[in-house]
Structure formats: C-alpha cells, structure tokens
N, C-alpha and C positions, 0 to 999 in steps of 0.2 A: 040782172042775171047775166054773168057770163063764161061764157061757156068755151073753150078753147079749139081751136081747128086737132082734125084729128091728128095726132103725131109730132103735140103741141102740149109743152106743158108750161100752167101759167110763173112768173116771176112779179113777185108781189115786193112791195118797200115800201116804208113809211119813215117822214121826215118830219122835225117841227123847228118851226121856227120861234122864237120868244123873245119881242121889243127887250132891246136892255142888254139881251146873252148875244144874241146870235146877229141884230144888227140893229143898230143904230136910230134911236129916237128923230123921226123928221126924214127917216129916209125917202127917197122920192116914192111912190106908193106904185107908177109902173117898173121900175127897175126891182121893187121888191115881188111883187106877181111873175115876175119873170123868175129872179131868183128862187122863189117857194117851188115852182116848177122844175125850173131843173137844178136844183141840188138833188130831187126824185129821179128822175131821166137819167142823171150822171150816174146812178143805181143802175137801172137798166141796161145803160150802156157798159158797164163794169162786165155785166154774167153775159153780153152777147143778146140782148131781148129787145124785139120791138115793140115800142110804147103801141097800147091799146087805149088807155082809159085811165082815168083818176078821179075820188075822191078828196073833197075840199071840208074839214073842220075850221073855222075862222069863229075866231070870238073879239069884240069888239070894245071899246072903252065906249062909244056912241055912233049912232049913225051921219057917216060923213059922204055927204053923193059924189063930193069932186074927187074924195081919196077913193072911194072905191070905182069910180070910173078910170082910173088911172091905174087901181091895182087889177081891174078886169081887163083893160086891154094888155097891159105886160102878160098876165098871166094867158091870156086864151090865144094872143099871138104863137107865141110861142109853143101851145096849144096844139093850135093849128098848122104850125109846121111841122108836128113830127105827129100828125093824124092822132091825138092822143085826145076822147073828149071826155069832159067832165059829167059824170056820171051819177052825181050825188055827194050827201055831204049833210052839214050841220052848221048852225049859226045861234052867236050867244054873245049875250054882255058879258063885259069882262076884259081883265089887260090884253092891249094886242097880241095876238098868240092864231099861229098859223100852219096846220096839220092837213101836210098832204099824203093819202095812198095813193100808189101806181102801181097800176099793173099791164103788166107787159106780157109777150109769147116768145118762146125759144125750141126750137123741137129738142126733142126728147132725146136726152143726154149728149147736146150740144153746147148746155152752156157754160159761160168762163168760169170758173169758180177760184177760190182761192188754195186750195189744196192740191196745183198740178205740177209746180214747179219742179223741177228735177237739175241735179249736179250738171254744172255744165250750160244751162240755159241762158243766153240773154239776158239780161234787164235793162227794157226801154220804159222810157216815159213821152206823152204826147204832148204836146204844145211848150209852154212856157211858165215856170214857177215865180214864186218870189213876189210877186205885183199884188198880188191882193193886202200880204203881206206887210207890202212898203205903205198901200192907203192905208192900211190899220192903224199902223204905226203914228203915222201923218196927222191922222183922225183923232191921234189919241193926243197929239203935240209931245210925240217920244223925241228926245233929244235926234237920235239916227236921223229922223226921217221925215224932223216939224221940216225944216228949209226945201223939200219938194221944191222943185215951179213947180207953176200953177198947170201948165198942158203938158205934166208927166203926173200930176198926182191926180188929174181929168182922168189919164188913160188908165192909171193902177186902180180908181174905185172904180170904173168900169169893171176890173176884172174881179172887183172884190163884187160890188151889187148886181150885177149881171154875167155871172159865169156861163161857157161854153157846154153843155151837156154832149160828149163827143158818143153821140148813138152811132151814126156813121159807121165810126171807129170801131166800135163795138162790135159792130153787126160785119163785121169785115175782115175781124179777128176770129170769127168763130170756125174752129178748124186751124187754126195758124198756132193762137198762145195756148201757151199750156197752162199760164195761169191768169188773173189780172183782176184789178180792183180802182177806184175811183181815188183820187185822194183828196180829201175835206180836211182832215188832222195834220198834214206835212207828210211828205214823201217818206221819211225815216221811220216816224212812228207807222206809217200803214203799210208801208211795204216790209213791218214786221208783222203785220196778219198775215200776210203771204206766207212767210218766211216759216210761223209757227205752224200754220196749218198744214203747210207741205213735208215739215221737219226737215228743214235744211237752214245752211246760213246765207251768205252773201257777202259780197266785195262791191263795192261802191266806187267810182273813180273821180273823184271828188274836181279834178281837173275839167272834167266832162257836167257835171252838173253845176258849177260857177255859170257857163257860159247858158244856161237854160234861161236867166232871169234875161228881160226884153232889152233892148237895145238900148233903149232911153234911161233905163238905169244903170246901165255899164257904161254910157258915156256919160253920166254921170259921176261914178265911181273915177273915170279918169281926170275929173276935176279936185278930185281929192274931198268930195264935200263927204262919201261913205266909203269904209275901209274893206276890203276884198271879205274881212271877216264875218261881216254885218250883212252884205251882201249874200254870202256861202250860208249863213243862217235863215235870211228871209227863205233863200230857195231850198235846202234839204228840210227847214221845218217851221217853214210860215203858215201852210192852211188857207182851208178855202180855195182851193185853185182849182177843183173840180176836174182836172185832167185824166188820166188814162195810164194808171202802171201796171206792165204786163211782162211776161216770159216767154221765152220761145228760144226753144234749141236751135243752133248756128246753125245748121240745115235749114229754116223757116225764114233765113235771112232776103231772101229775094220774094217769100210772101211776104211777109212782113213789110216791105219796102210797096208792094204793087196795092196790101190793104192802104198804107198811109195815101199812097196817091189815089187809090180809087174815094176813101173820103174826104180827101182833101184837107188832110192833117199831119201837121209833122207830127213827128214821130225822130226819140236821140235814142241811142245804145249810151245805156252809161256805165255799167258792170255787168259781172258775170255772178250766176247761183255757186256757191259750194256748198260739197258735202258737211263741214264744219258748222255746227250751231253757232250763232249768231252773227252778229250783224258788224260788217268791216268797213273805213271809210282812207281810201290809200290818196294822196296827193300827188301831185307831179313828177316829184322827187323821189318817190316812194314809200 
C-alpha cells in the first residue's frame, strides 16, 4: 500500500526485459539486475521523480542459485542506492523474461513531461551516446565494430549492460527544463516524442553530437578503423544509452549548468527547438 506524501503525486513505469530481444543469452546475471533496474529509474528520472519502490515479475527457464545471487545483488545494490525497495512482485517458469514496476514521487505539477518544449528552447543531452551501440554491434560480429580492442569494447558493454539511471539529474531539472525524456530508442527517434507532443520541430547540430560518443572511440576513429559516419549513427540513433534529453529556454542556461554540477553529470547543448514541424540535422558547414 502506498500512499504519497501530501503534495505528492505518485510516477508509476513499467519495463520488460525478454532473454533474446533486449539482451543477450549468457549475460552476466549481476549486470543484468542492475540493468532491469535502472532502464525503470532512467523513467523516473526523465519526469523529475524520486524512486520510492518497485515491483519485480521474473519468470524463469529453472531454478539457478548462483545466477540468481548474482542477479539479487546487481539488482538491490542499486536498489539501495537510490532508497528504492522492492515491494512485491511474482515468480514463474518460463523463458527468462523480466518485468519491473517503479514507482516514484514528484509534487504536484512539478514533473518533466514531454509536452513543454517551446520555440527557442535549448536542446541538451546528458552524458555520452553511441557506446552501447558500439558493444551491440561488436556482440553481434557487425563488420563496423567486430575489430573493437578488447578494453574499449570492456568499457562500451558496460554502458550497454549496466546503464547510468541519471535520477540526480532529474531531480535537479525540476523547475529548470521545460521538457525531457530518457533515451532507450536513439536520441533522434525519442527526442521526436518530445518534438510531437509539444508540437514543434527542432535543429540538431550534428557537429556537437559527433563529439558525445567517449573518447575511446574517437581516438579510435582516428585510427581510421570507423568512419565519422558510423560513428554519427551509433550516437544520434544507437539506443540504450539510458541518458537524459531535456529543454530549457536560454535564460535557464546558468541553471541548467549549476543542476549538471550539483549531480554530477554532464550535460552538451547540442541544438535549438523551432517553431517548424519536424526534425532538422545541420553539419559544420551547414
């Protein structure tokens, strides 16, 4: 039973995971309890809410003690750092398949939603795109991105099986963005929910979003083993990268800058909203 402090309303998400779709047969079973976790969180953290609580559905192929001790500590670590406990739930035979509810508090008519964006506004994103991406790719033995090393394609499944759920950031924005959303699908396609729900278009600066993907595969890129194009794809619409895209009119520039530092996340400007439907991508050269 829960119940919301007053002047508090609750923020509900439900996530699934499904062996085969969403990740990978053999995956390590802590990095996956972590991920089931916060791909939910990164929800949360999208509308501004602080995790309370969550439900766990898990259906199993058979009982395994060493894989579920492995996916109970990713999952409750992580848990436990953002005060969030598990509250109930359900368990069944059946292909691996992993269904979390969260639920979270935001007061009342403070949270981010996707519908705020206005002509004019900002468009930032948090952290770094493109890595999850590059493991996929890697995982799958795609021409681009079999030749990885071995301690750059370490660091990209990292971002792929253990995504950053930036609540922080969230919680930090509230009052700042005027709009914002998680991105799981690629930055392009989700920051066209933004785009439709608010009824506006956007410009992109495509110069500014190259340089988002991590260090390790840009100086890669300059070995000439991936071409600037391949690159510019992983990051405008790789997926999975669980980060933070938001809006905020150039007045908000100096919050916006004091929320990144107070949770301790970058945060790029990479275009501006327009009044024009749909979605623009301008290069260097223009």
């Amino acid at each position: 039973l829960l119940a919301p402090a007053p002047g508090m309303q609750l923020a509900v998400s439900s996530d699934m995971l499904v062996e085969g779709r969403h990740f990978f047969a053999g995956t390590d079973p802590e990095r996956l309890g972590h991920k089931a976790l916060a791909v939910n969180l990164s929800d949360l953290a999208a509308c501004g809410a602080r995790p309370l609580a969550f439900t766990l559905a898990l259906a199993l192929p058979q009982v395994d003690a060493a894989w579920l001790e492995g996916f109970s500590r990713g999952l409750l670590q992580l848990a436990d750092a953002h005060g969030c406990e598990l509250v109930g739930g359900d368990t069944t035979q059946g292909p691996l398949n992993i269904c979390i509810t969260v639920f979270g508090e935001v007061p009342t008519g403070q949270a981010l939603l996707r519908s705020g964006a206005q002509p004019g506004d900002d468009i930032y994103v948090s952290g770094t795109l493109g890595e999850a991406r590059l493991a996929l790719d890697a995982l799958q033995d795609q021409a681009a991105a079999a030749a990885l090393p071995a301690e750059t394609l370490a660091a990209a499944r990292l971002r792929l099986e253990a995504p950053t759920p930036r609540v922080a950031l969230g919680l930090a924005l509230r009052g700042v963005a005027s709009s914002a959303l998680d991105l799981s699908d690629g930055l392009l396609g989700d920051l066209g929910h933004i785009l439709r729900a608010s009824g506006v278009g956007a410009c992109i600066d495509t110069s500014k979003t190259i340089n988002l993907i991590a260090i390790s595969a840009r100086s890669i890129s300059a070995t000439g083993q991936f071409d600037a194009d391949y690159l510019q794809q992983c990051t405008l619409a790789g997926g999975d990268d669980y980060e933070l895209a938001f809006t905020a009119a150039p007045a908000r520039r100096g919050a916006v800058a004091a929320a990144a530092q107070a949770s301790g996340t970058a945060v790029a400007r990479i275009g501006v909203v327009e009044g024009a439907p749909g979605l623009r991508l301008i290069d260097a050269q223009g």
